[in-house]
Each structure stands twice: as C-alpha cells, then as structure tokens.
N, CA, C and O atoms as CSV, one atom per row, in Angstrom:
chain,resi,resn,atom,element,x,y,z
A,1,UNK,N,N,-4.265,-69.613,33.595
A,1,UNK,CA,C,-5.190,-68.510,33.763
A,1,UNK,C,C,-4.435,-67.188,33.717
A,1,UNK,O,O,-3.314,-67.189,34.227
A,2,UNK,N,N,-4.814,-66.253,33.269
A,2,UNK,CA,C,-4.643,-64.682,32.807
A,2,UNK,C,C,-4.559,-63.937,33.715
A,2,UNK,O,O,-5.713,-63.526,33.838
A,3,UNK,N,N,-3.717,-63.274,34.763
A,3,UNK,CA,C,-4.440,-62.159,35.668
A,3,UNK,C,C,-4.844,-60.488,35.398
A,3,UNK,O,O,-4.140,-59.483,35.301
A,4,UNK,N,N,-5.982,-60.659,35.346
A,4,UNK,CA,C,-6.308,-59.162,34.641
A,4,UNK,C,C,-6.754,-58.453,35.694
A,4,UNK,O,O,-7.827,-57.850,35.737
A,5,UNK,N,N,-5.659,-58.541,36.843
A,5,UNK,CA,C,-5.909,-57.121,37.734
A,5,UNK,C,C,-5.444,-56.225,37.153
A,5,UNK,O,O,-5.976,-55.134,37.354
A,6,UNK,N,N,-3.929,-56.302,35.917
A,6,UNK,CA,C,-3.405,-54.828,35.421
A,6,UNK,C,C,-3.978,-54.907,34.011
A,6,UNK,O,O,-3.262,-54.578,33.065
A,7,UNK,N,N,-5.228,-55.323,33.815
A,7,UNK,CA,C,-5.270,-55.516,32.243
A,7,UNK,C,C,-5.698,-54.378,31.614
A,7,UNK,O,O,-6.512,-53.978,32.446
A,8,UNK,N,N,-5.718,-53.568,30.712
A,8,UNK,CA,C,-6.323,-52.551,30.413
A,8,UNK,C,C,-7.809,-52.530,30.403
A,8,UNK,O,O,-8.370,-53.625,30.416
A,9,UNK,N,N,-8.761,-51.107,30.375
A,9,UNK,CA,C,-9.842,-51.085,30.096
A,9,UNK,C,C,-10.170,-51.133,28.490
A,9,UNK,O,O,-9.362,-50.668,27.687
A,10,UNK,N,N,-11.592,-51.813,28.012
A,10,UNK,CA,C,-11.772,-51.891,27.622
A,10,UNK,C,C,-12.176,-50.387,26.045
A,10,UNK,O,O,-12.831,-49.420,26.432
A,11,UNK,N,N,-11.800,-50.397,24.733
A,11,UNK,CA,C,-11.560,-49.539,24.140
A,11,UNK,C,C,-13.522,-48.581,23.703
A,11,UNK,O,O,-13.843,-47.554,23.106
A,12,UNK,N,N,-14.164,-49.504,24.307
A,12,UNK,CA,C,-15.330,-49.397,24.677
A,12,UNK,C,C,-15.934,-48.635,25.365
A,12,UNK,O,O,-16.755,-47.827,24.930
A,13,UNK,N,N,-15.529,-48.817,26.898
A,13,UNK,CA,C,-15.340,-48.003,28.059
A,13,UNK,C,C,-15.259,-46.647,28.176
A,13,UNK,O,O,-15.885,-45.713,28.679
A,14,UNK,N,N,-13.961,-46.926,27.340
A,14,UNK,CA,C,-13.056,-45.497,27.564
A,14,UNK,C,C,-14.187,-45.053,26.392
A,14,UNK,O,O,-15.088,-44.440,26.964
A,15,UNK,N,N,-14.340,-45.116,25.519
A,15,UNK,CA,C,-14.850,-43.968,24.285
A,15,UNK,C,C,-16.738,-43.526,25.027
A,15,UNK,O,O,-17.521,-42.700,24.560
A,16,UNK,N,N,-16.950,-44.470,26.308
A,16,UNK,CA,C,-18.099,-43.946,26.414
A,16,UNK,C,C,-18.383,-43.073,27.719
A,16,UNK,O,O,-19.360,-42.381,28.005
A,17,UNK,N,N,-16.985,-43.384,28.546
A,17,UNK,CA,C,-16.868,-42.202,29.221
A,17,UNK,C,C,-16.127,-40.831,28.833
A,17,UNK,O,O,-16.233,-39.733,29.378
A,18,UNK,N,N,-15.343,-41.217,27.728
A,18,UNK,CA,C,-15.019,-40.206,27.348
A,18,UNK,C,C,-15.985,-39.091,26.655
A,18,UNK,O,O,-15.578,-38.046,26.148
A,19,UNK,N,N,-17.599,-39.594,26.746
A,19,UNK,CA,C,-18.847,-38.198,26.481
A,19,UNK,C,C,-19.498,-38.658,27.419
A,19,UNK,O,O,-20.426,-37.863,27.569
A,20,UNK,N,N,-19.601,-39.585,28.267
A,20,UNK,CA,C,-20.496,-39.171,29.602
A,20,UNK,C,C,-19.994,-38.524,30.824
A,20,UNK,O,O,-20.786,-38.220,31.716
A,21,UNK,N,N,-18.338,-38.220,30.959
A,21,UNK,CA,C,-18.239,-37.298,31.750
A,21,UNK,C,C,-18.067,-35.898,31.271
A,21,UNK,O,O,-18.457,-35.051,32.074
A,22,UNK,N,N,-17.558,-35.444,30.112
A,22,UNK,CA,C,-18.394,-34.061,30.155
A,22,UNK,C,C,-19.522,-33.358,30.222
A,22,UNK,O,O,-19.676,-32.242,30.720
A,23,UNK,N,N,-20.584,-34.289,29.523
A,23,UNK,CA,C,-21.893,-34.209,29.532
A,23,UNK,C,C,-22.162,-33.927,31.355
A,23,UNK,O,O,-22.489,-32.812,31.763
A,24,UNK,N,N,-22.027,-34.730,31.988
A,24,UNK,CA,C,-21.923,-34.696,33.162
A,24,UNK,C,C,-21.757,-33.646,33.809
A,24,UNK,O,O,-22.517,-33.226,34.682
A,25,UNK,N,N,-20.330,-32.928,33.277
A,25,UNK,CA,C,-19.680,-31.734,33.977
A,25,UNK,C,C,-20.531,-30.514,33.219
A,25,UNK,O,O,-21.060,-29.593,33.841
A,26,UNK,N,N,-20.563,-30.634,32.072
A,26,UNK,CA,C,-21.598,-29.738,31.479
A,26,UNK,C,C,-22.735,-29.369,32.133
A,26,UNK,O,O,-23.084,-28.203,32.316
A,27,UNK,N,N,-23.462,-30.591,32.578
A,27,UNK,CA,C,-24.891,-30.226,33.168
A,27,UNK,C,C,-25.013,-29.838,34.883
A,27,UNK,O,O,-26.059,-29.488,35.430
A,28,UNK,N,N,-23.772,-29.985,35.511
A,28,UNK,CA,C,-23.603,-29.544,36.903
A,28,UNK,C,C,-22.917,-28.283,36.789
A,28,UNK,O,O,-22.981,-27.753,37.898
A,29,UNK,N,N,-22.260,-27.509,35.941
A,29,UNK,CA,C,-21.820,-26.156,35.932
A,29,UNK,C,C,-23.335,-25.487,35.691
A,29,UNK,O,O,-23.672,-24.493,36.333
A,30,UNK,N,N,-24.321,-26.190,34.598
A,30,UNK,CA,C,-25.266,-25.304,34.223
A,30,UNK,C,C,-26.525,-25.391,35.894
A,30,UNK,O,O,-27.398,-24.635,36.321
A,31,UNK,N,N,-26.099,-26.379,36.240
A,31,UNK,CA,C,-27.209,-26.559,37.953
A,31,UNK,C,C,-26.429,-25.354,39.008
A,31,UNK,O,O,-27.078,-24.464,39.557
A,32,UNK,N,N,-25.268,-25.484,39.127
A,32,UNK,CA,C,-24.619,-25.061,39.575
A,32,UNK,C,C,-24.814,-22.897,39.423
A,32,UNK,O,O,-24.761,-21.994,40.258
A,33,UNK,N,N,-25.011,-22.935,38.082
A,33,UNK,CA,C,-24.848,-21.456,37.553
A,33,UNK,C,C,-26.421,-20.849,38.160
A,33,UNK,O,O,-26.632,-19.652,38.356
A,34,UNK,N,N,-27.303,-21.804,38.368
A,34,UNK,CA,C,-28.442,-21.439,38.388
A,34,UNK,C,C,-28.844,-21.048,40.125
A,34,UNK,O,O,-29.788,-20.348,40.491
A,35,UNK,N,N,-27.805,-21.740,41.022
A,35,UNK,CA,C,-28.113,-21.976,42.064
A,35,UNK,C,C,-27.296,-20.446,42.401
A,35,UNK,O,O,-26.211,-20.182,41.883
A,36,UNK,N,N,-27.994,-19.530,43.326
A,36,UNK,CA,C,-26.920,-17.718,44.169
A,36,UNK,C,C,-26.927,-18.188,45.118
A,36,UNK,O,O,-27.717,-17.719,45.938
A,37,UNK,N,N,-26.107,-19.302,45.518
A,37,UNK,CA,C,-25.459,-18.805,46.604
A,37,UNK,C,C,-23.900,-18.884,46.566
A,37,UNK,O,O,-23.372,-19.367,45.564
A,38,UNK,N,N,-23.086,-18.406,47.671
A,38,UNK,CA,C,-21.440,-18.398,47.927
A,38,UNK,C,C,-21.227,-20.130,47.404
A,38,UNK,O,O,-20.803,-20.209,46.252
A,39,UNK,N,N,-21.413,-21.171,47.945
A,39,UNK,CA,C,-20.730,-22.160,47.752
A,39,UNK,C,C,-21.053,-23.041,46.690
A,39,UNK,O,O,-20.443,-24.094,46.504
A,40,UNK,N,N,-22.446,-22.453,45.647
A,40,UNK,CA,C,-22.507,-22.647,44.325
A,40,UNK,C,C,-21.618,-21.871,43.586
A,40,UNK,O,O,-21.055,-22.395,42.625
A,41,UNK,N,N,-21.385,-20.629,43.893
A,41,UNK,CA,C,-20.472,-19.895,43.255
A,41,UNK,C,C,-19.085,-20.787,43.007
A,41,UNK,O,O,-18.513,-21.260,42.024
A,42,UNK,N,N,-18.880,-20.754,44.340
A,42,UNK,CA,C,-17.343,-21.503,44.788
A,42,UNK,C,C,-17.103,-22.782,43.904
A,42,UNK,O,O,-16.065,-23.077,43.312
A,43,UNK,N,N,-18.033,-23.326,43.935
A,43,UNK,CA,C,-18.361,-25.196,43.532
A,43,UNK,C,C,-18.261,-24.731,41.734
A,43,UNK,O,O,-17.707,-25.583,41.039
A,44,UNK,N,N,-18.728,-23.547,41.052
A,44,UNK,CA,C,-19.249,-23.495,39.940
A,44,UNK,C,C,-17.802,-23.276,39.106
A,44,UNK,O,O,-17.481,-23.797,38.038
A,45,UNK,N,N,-17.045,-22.353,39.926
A,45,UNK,CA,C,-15.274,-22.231,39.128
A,45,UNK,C,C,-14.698,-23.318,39.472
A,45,UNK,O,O,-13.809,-23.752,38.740
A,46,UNK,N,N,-14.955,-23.819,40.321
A,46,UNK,CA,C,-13.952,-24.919,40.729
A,46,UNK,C,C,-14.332,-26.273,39.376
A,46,UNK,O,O,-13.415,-26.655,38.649
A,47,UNK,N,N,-15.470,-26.728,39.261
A,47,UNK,CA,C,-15.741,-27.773,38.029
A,47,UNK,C,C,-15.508,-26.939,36.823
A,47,UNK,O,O,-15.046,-27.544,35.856
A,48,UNK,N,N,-15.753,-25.583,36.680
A,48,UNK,CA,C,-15.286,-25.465,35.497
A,48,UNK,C,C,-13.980,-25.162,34.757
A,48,UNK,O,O,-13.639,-24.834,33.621
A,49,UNK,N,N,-13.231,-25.510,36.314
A,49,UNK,CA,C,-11.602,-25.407,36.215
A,49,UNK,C,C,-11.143,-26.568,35.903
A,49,UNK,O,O,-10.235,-26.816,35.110
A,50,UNK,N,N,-11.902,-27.452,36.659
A,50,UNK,CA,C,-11.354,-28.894,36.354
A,50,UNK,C,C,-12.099,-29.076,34.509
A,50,UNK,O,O,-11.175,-29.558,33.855
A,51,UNK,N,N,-12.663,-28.980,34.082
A,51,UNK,CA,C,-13.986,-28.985,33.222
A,51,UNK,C,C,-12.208,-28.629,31.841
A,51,UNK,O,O,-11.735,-29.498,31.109
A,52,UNK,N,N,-11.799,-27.466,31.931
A,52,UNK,CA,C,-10.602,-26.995,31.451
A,52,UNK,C,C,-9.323,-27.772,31.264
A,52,UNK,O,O,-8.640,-28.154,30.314
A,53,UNK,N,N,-9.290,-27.850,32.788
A,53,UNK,CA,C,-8.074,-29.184,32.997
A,53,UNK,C,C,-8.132,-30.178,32.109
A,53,UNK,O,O,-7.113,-30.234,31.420
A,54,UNK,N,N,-9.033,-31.079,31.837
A,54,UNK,CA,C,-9.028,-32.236,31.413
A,54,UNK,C,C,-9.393,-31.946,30.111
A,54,UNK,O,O,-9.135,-32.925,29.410
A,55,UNK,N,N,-10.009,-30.796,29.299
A,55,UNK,CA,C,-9.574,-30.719,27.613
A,55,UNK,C,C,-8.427,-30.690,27.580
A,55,UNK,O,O,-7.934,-31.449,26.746
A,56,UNK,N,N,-7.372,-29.780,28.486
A,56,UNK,CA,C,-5.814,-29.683,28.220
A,56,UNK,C,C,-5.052,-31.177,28.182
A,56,UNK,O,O,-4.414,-31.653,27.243
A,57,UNK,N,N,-5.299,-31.727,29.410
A,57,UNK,CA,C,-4.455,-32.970,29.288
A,57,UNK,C,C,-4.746,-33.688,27.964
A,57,UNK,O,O,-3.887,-34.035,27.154
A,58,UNK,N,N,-6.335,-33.898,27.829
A,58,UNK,CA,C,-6.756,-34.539,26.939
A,58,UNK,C,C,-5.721,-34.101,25.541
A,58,UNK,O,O,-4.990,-34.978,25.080
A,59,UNK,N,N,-5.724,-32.997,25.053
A,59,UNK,CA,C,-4.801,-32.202,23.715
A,59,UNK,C,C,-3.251,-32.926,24.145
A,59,UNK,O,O,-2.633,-33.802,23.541
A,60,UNK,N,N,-2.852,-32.111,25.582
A,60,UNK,CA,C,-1.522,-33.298,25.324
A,60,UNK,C,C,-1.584,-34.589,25.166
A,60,UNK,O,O,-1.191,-34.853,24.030
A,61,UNK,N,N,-1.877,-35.505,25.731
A,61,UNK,CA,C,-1.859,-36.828,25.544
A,61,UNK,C,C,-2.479,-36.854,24.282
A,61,UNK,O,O,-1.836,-37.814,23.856
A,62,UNK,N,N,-3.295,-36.528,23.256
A,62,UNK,CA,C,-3.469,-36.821,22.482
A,62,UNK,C,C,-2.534,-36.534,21.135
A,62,UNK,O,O,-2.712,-37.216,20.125
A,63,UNK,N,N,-1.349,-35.299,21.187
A,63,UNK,CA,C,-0.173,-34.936,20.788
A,63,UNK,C,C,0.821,-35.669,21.112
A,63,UNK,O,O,1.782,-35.654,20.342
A,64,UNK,N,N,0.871,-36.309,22.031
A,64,UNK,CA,C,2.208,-37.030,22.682
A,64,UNK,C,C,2.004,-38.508,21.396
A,64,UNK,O,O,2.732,-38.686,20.419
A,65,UNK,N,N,0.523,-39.587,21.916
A,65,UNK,CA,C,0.240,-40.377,20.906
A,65,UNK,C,C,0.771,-40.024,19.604
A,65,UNK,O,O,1.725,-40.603,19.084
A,66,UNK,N,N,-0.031,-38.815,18.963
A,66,UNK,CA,C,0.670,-38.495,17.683
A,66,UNK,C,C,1.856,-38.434,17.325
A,66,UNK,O,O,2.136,-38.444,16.126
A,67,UNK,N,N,2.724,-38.363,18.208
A,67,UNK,CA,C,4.617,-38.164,17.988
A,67,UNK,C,C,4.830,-39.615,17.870
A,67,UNK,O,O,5.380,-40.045,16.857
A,68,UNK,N,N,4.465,-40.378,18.764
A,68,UNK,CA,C,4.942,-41.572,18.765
A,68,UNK,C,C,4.622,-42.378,17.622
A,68,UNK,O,O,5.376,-43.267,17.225
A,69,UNK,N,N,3.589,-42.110,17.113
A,69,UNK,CA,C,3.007,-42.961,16.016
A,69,UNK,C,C,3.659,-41.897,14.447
A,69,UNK,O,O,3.393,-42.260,13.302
C-alpha cells in the first residue's frame, strides 16, 4: 500500500482553485468597498494587499519553473 499523506494535490485541484480564490478575493474587496465603516476600510487594504501578494509570488514561482525547464 502507497502512503499518500505527502502525495501531491491533484493537477485538477490546483487549476480550480487557482480561479476560485481570486474570484473570491475579487468579490470581498468589492463587499468590502461598499461597506463605510473604519474596519471595512481596514479589512479592504489588507485583502487587497494580500490580493497583490499572491499575483507576485504567483510571477515568481512561475519564472523560477521557467529557468528550470
């Protein structure tokens, strides 16, 4: 028997969270933008910092792949 506690995720997976969590983050910056108060404000840079973050990593890791290959 196989142990697939470290097995990778499936190439499936990944390509379908890879558009259901921006979509995601997309539509809570736009809830977020709509809502005046201080801790929508607060809440609204903060996801769209992270929202940033993760195109960047995404470009590196997707440059790093490219070197290697």
């Amino acid at each position: 028997m196989e142990d697939k506690s470290n097995a990778e995720p499936s190439p499936k997976a990944i390509r379908i969270l890879t558009y259901i969590i921006p979509i995601f983050l997309i539509g809570l910056i736009l809830v977020l933008k709509n809502i005046n108060t201080a801790a929508a404000e607060i809440s609204f840079y903060i996801v769209a910092v992270g929202v940033v973050l993760l195109v960047v990593f995404s470009l590196i890791k997707n440059r790093k792949n490219r070197r290697k290959n």
